[in-house]
PQR file with spaces between the fields and no chain letter, atoms N, CA, C, O and H, PARSE charges and radii, in Angstrom:
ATOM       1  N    UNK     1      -7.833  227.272 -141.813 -0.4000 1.5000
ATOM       2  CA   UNK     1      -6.719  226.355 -141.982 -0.0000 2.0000
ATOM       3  C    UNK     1      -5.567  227.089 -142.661  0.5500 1.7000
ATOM       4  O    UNK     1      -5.781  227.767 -143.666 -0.5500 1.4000
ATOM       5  N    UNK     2      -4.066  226.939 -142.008 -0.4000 1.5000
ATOM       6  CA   UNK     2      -3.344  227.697 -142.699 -0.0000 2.0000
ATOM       7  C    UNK     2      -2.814  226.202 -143.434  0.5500 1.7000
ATOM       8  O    UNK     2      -3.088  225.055 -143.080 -0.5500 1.4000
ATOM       9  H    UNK     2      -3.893  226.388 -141.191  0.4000 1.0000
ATOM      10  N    UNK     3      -1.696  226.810 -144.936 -0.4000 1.5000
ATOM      11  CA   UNK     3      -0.852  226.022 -145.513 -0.0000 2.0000
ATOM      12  C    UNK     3       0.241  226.138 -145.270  0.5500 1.7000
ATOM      13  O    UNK     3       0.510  227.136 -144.602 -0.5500 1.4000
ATOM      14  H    UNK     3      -1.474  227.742 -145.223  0.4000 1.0000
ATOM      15  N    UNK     4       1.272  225.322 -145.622 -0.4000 1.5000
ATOM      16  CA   UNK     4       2.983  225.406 -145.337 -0.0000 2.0000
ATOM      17  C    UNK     4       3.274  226.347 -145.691  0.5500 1.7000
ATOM      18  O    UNK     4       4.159  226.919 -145.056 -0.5500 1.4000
ATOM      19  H    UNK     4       1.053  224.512 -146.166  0.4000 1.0000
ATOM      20  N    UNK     5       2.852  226.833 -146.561 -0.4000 1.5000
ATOM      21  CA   UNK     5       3.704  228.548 -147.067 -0.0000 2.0000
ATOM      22  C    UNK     5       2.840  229.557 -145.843  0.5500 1.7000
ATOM      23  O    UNK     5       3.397  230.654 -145.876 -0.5500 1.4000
ATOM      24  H    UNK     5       2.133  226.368 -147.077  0.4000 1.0000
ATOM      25  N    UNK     6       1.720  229.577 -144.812 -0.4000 1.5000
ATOM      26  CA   UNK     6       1.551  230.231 -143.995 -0.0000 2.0000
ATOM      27  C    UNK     6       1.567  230.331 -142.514  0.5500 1.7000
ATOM      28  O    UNK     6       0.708  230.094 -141.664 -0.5500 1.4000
ATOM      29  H    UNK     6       1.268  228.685 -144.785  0.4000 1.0000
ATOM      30  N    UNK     7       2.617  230.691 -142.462 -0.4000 1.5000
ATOM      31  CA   UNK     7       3.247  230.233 -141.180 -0.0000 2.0000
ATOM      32  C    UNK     7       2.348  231.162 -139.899  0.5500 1.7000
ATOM      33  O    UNK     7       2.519  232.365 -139.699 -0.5500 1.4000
ATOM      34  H    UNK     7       3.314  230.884 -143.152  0.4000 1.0000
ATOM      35  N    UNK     8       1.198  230.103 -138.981 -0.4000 1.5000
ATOM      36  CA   UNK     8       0.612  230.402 -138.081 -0.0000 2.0000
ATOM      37  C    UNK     8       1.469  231.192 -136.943  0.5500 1.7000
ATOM      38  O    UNK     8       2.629  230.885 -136.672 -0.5500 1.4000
ATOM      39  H    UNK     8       1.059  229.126 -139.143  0.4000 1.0000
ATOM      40  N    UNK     9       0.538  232.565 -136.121 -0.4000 1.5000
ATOM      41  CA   UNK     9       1.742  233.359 -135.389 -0.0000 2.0000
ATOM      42  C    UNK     9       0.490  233.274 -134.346  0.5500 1.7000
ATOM      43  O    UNK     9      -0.706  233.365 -134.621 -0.5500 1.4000
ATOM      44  H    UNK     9      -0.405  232.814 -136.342  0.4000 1.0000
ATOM      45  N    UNK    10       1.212  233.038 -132.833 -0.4000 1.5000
ATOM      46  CA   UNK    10       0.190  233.076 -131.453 -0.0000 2.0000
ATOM      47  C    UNK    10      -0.208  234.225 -131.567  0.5500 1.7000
ATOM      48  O    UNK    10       0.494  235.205 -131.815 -0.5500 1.4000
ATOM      49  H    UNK    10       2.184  232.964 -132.609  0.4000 1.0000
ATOM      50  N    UNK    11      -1.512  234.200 -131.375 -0.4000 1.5000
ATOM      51  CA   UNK    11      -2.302  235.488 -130.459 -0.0000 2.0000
ATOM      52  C    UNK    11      -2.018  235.992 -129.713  0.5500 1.7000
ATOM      53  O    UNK    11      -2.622  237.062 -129.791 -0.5500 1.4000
ATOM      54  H    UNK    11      -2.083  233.404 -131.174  0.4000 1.0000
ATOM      55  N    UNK    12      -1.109  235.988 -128.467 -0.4000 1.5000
ATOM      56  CA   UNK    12       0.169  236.236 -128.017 -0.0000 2.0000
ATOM      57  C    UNK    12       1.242  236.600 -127.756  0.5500 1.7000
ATOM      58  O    UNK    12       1.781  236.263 -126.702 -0.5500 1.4000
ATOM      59  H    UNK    12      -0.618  235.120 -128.404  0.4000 1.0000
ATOM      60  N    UNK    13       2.040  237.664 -128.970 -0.4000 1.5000
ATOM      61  CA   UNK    13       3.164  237.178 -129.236 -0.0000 2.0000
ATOM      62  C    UNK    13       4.325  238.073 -127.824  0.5500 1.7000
ATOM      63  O    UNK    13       5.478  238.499 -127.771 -0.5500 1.4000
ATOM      64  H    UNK    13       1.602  237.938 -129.826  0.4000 1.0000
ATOM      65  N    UNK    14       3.579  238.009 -127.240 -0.4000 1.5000
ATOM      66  CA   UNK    14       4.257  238.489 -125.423 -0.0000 2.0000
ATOM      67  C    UNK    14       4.228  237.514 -124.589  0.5500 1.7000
ATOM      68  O    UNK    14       4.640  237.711 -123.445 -0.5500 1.4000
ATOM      69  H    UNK    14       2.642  237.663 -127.282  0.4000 1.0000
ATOM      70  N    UNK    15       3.791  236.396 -124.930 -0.4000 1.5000
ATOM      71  CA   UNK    15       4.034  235.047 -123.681 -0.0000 2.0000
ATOM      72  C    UNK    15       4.199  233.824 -124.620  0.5500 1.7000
ATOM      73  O    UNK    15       3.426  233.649 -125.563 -0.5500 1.4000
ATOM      74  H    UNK    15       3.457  236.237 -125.858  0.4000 1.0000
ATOM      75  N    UNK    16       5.307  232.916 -124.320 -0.4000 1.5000
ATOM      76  CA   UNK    16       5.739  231.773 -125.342 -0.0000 2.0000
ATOM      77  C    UNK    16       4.768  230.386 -123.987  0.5500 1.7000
ATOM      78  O    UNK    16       4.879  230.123 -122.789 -0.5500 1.4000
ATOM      79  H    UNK    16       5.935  233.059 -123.554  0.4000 1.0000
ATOM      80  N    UNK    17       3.944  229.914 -125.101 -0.4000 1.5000
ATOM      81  CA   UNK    17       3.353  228.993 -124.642 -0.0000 2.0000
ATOM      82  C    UNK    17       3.868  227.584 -125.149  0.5500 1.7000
ATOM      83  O    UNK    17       4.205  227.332 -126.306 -0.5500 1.4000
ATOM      84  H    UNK    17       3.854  230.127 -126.073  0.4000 1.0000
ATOM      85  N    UNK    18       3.867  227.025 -124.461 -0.4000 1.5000
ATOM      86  CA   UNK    18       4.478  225.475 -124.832 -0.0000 2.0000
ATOM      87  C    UNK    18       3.479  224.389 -124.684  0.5500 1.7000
ATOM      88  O    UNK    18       3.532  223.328 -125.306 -0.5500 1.4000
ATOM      89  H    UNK    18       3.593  227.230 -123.521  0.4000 1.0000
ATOM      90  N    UNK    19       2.834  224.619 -124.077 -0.4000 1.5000
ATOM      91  CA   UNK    19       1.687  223.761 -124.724 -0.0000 2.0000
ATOM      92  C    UNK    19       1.252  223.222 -126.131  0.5500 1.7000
ATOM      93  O    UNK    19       0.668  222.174 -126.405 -0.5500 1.4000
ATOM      94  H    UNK    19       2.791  225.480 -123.571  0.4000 1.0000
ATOM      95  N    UNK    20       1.620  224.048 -126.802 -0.4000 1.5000
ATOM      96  CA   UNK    20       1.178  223.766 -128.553 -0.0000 2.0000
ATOM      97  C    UNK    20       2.514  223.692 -129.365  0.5500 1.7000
ATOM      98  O    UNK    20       3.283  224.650 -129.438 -0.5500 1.4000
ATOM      99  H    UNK    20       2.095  224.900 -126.579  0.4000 1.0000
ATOM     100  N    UNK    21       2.770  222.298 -130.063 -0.4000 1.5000
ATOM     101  CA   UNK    21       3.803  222.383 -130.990 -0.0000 2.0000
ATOM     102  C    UNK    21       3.745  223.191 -131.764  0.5500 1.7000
ATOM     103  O    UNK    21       4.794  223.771 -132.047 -0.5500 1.4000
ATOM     104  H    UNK    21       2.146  221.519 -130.004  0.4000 1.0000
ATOM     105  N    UNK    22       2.549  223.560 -132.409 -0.4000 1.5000
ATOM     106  CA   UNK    22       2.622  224.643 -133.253 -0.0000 2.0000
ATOM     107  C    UNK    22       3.698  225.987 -133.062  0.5500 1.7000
ATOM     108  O    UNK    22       4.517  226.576 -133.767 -0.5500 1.4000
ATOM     109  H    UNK    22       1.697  223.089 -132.180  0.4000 1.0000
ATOM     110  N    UNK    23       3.138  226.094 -131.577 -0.4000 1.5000
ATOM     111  CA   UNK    23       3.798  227.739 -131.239 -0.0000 2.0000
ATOM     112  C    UNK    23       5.282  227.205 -130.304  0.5500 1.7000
ATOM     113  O    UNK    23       6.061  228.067 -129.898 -0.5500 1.4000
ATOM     114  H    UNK    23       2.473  225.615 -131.004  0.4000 1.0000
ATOM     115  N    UNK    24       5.547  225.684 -130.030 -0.4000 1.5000
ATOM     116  CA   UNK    24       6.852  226.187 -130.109 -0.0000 2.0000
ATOM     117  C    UNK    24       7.393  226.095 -131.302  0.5500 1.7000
ATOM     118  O    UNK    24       8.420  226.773 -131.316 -0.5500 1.4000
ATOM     119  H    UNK    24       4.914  224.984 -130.359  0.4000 1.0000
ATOM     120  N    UNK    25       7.163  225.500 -132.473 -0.4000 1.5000
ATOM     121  CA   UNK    25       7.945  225.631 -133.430 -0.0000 2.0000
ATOM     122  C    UNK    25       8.362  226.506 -134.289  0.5500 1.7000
ATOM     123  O    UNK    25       9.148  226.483 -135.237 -0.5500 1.4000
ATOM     124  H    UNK    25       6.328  224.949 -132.461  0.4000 1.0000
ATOM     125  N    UNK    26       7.228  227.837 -133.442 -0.4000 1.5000
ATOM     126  CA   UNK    26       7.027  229.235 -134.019 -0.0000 2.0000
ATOM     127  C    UNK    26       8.456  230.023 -133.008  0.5500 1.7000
ATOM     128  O    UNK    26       9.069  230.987 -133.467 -0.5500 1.4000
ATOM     129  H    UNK    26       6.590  227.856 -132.672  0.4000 1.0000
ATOM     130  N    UNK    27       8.674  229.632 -132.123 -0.4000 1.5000
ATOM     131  CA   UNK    27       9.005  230.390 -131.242 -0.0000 2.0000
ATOM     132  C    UNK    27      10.789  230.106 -131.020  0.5500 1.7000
ATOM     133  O    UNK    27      11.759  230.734 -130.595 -0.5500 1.4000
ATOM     134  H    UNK    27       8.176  228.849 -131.751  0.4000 1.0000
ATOM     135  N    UNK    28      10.447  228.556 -131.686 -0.4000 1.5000
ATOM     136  CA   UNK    28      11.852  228.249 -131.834 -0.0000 2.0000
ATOM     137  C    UNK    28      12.425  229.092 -132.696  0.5500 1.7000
ATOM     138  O    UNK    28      13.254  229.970 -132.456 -0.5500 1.4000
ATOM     139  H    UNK    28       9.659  228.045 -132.031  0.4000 1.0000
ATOM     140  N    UNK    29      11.680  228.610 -134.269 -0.4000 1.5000
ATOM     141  CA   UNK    29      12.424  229.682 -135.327 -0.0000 2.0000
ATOM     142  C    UNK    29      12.137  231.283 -135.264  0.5500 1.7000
ATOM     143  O    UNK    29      12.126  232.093 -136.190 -0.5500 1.4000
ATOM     144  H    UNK    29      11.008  227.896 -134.464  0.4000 1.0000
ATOM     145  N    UNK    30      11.996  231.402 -134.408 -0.4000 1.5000
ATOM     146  CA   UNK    30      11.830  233.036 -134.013 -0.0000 2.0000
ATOM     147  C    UNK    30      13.258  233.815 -133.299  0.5500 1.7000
ATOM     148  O    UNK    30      13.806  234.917 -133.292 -0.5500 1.4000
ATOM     149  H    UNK    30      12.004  230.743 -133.656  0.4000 1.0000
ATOM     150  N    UNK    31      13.417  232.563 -132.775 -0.4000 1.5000
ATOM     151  CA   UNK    31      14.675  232.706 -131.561 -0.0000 2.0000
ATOM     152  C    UNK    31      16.094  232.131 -132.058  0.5500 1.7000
ATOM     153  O    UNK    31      17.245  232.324 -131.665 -0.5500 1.4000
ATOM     154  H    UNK    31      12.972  231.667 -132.781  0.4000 1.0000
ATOM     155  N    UNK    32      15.511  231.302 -133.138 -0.4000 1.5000
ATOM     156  CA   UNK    32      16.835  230.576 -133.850 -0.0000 2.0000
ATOM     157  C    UNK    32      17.237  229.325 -133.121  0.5500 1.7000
ATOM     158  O    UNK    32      18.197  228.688 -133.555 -0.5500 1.4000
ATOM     159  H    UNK    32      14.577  231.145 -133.457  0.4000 1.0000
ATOM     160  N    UNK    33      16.730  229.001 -132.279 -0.4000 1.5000
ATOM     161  CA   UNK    33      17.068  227.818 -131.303 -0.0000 2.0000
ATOM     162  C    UNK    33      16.603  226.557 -131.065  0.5500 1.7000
ATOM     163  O    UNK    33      15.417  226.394 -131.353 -0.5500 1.4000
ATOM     164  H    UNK    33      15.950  229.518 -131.926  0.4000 1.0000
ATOM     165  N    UNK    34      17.082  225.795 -130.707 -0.4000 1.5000
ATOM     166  CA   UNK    34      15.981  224.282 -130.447 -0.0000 2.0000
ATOM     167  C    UNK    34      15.283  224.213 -129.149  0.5500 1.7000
ATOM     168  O    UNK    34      15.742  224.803 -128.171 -0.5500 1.4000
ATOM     169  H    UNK    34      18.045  225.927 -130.473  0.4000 1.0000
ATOM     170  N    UNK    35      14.216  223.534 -129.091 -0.4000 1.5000
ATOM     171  CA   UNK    35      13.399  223.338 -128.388 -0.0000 2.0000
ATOM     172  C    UNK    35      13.970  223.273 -127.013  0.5500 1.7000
ATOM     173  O    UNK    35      13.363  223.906 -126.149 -0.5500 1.4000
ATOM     174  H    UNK    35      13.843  223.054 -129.886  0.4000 1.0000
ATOM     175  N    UNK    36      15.226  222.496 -126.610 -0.4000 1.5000
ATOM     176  CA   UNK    36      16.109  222.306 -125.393 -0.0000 2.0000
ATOM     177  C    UNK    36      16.251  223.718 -124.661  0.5500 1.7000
ATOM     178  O    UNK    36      15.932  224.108 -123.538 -0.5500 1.4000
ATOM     179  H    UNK    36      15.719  221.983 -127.312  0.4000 1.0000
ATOM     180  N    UNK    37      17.116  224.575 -126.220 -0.4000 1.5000
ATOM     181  CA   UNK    37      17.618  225.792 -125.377 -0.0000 2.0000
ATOM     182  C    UNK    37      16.097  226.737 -125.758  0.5500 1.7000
ATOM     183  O    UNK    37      16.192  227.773 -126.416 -0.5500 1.4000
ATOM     184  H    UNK    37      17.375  224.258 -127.133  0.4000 1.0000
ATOM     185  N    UNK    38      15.448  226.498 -125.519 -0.4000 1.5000
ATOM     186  CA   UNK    38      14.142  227.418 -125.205 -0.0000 2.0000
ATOM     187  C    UNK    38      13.585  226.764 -124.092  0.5500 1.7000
ATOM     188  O    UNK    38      12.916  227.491 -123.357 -0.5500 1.4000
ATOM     189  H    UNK    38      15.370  225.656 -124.984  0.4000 1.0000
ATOM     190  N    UNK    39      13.695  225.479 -123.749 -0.4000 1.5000
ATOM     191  CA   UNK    39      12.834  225.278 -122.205 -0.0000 2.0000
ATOM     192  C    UNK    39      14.287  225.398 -121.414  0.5500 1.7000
ATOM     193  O    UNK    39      14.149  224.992 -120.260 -0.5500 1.4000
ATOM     194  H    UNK    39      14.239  224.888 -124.346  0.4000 1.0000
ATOM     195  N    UNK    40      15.336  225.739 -121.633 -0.4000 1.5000
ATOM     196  CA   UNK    40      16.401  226.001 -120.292 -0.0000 2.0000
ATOM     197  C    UNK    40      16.599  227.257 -120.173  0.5500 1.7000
ATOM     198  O    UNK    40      17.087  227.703 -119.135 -0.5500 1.4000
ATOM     199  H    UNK    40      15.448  226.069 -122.571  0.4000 1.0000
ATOM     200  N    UNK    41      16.207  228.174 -121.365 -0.4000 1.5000
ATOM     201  CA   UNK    41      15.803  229.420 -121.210 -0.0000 2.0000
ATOM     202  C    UNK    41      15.125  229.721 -120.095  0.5500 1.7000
ATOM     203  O    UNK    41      15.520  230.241 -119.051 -0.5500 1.4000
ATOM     204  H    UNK    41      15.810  227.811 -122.208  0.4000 1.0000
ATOM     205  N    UNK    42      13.400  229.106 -120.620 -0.4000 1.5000
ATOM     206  CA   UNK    42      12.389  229.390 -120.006 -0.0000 2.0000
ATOM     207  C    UNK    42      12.827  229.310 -118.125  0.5500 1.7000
ATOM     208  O    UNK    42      12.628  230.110 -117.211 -0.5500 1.4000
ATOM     209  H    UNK    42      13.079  228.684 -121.467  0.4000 1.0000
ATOM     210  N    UNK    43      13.559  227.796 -118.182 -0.4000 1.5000
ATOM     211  CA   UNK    43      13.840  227.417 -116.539 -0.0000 2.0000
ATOM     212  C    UNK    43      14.920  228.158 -115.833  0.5500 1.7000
ATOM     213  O    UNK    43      15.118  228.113 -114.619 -0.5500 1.4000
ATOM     214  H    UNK    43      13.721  227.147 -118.924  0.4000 1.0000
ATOM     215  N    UNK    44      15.502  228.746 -116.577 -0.4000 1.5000
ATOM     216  CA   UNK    44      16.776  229.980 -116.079 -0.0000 2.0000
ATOM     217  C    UNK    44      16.415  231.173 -115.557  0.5500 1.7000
ATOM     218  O    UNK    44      16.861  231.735 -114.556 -0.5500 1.4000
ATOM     219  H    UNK    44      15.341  228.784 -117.564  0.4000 1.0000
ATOM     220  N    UNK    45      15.231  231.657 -116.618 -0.4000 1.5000
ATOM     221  CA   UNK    45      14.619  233.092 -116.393 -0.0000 2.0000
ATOM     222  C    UNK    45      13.164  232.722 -115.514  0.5500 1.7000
ATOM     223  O    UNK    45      12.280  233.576 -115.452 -0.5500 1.4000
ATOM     224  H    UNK    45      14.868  231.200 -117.431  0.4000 1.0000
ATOM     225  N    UNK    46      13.070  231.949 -115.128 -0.4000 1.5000
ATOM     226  CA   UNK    46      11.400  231.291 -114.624 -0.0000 2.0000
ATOM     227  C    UNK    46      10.446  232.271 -114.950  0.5500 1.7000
ATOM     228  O    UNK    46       9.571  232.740 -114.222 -0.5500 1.4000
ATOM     229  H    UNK    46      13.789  231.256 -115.178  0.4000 1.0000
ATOM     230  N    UNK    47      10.760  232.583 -116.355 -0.4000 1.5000
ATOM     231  CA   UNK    47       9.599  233.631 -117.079 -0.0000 2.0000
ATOM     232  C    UNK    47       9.033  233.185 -118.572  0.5500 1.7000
ATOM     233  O    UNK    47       9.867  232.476 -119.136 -0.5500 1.4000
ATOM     234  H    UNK    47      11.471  232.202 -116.946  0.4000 1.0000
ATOM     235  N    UNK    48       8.515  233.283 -118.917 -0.4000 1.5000
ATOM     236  CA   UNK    48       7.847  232.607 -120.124 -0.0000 2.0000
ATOM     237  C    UNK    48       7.471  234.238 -121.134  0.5500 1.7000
ATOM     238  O    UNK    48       6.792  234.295 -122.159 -0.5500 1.4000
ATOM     239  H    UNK    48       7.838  233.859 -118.460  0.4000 1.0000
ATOM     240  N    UNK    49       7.994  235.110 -120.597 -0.4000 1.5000
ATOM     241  CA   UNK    49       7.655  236.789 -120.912 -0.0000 2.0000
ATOM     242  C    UNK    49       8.660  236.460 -122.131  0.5500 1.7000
ATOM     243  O    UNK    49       9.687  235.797 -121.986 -0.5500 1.4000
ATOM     244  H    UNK    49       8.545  235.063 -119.764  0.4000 1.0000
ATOM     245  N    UNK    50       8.168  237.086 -123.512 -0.4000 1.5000
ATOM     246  CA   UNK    50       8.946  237.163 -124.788 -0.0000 2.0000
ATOM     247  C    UNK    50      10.249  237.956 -124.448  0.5500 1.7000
ATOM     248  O    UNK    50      11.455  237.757 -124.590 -0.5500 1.4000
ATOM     249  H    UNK    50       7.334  237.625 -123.630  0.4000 1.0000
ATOM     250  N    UNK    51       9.586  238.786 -124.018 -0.4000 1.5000
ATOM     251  CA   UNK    51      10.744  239.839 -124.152 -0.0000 2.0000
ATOM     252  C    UNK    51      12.199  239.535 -122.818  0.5500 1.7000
ATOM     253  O    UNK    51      13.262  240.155 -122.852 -0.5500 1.4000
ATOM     254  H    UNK    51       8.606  238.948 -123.903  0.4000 1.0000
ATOM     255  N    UNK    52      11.855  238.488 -121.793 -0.4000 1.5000
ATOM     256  CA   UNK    52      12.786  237.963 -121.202 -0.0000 2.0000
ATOM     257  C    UNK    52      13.716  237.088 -121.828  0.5500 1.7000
ATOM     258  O    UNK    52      14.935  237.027 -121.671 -0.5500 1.4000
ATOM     259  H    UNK    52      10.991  237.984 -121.765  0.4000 1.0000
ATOM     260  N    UNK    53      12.805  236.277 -122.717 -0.4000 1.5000
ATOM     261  CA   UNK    53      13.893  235.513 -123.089 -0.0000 2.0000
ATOM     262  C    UNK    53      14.786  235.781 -124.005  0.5500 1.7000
ATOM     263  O    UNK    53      15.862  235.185 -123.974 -0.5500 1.4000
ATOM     264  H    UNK    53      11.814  236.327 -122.844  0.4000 1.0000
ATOM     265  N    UNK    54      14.533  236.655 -124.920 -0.4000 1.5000
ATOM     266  CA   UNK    54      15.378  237.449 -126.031 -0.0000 2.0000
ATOM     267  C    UNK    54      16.386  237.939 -125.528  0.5500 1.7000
ATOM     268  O    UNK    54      17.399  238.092 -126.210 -0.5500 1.4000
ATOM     269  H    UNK    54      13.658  237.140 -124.945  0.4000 1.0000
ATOM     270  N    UNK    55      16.310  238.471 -123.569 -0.4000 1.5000
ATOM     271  CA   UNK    55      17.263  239.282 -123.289 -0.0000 2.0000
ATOM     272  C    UNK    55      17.934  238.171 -123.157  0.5500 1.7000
ATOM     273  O    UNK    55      18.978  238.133 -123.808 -0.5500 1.4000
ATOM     274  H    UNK    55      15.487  238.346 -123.014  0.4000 1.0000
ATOM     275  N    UNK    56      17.664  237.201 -122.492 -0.4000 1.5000
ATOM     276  CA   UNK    56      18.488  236.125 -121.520 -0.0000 2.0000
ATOM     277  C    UNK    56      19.347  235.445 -123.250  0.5500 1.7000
ATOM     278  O    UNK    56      20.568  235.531 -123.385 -0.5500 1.4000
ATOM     279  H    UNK    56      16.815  237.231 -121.964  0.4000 1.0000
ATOM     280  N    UNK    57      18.671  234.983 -124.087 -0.4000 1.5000
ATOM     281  CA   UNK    57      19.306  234.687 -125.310 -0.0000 2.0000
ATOM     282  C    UNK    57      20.650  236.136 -125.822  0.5500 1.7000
ATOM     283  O    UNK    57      21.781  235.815 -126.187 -0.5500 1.4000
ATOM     284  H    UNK    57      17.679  234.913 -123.978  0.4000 1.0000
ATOM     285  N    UNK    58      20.279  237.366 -125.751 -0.4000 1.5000
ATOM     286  CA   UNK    58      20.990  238.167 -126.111 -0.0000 2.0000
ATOM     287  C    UNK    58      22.414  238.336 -125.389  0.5500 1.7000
ATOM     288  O    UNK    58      23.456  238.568 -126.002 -0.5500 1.4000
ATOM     289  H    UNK    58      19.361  237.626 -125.454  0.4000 1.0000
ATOM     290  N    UNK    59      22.270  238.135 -123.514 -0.4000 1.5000
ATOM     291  CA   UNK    59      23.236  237.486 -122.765 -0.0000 2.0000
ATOM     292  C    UNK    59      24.026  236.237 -122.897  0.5500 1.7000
ATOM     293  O    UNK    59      24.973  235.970 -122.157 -0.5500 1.4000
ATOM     294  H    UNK    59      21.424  237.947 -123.016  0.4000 1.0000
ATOM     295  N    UNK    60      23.576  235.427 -123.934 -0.4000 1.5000
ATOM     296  CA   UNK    60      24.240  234.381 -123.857 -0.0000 2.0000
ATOM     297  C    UNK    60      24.894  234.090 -125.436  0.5500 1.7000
ATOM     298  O    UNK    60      25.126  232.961 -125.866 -0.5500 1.4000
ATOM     299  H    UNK    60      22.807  235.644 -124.535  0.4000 1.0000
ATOM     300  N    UNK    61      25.144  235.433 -126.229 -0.4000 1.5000
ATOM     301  CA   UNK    61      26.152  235.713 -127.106 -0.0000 2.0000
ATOM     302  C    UNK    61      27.142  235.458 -127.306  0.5500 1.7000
ATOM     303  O    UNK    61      27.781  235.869 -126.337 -0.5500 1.4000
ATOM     304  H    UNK    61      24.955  236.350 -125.879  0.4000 1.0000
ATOM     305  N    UNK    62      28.072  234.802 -128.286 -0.4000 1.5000
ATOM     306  CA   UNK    62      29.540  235.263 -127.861 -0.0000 2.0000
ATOM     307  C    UNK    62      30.083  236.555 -127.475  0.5500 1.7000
ATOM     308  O    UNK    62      29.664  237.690 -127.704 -0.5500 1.4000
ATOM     309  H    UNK    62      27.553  234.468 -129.073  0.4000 1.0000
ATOM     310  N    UNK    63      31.126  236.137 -126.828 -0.4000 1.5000
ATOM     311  CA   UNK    63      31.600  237.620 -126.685 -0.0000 2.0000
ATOM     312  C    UNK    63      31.111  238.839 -125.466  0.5500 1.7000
ATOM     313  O    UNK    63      31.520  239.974 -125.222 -0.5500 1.4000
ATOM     314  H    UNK    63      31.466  235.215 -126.642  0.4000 1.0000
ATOM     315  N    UNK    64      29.948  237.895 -124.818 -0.4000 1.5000
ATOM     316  CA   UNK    64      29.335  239.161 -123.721 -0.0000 2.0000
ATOM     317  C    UNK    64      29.508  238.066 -122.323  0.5500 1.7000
ATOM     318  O    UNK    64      29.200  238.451 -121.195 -0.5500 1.4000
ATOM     319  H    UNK    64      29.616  236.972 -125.015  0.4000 1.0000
């Protein structure tokens, strides 16, 4: 059992699963984002690959 001060991390951390609130709420604050712009992510890039969506988030910067 983890506590609030230990913030549970997927077994995973190369595929964002949405199945478990847990791990999106991991994945949100990972990414800085809300739950919305992580599943329009996900449906933009039709990849669920970590490292896609960071890029696709990194593209959608100001300024680029």
């Amino acid at each position: 059992m983890t506590s609030d001060s230990q913030e549970r991390v997927p077994a995973d951390t190369a595929a964002i699963n949405l199945r478990e609130s847990w791990e999106i709420a991991y994945w949100c604050k990972r990414f800085g984002r809300t739950q919305a712009e992580l599943e329009t992510a996900i449906k933009q890039t039709g990849s669920v690959i970590a490292d896609d969506i960071t890029a696709y988030f990194e593209d959608k910067k100001p300024g680029r």
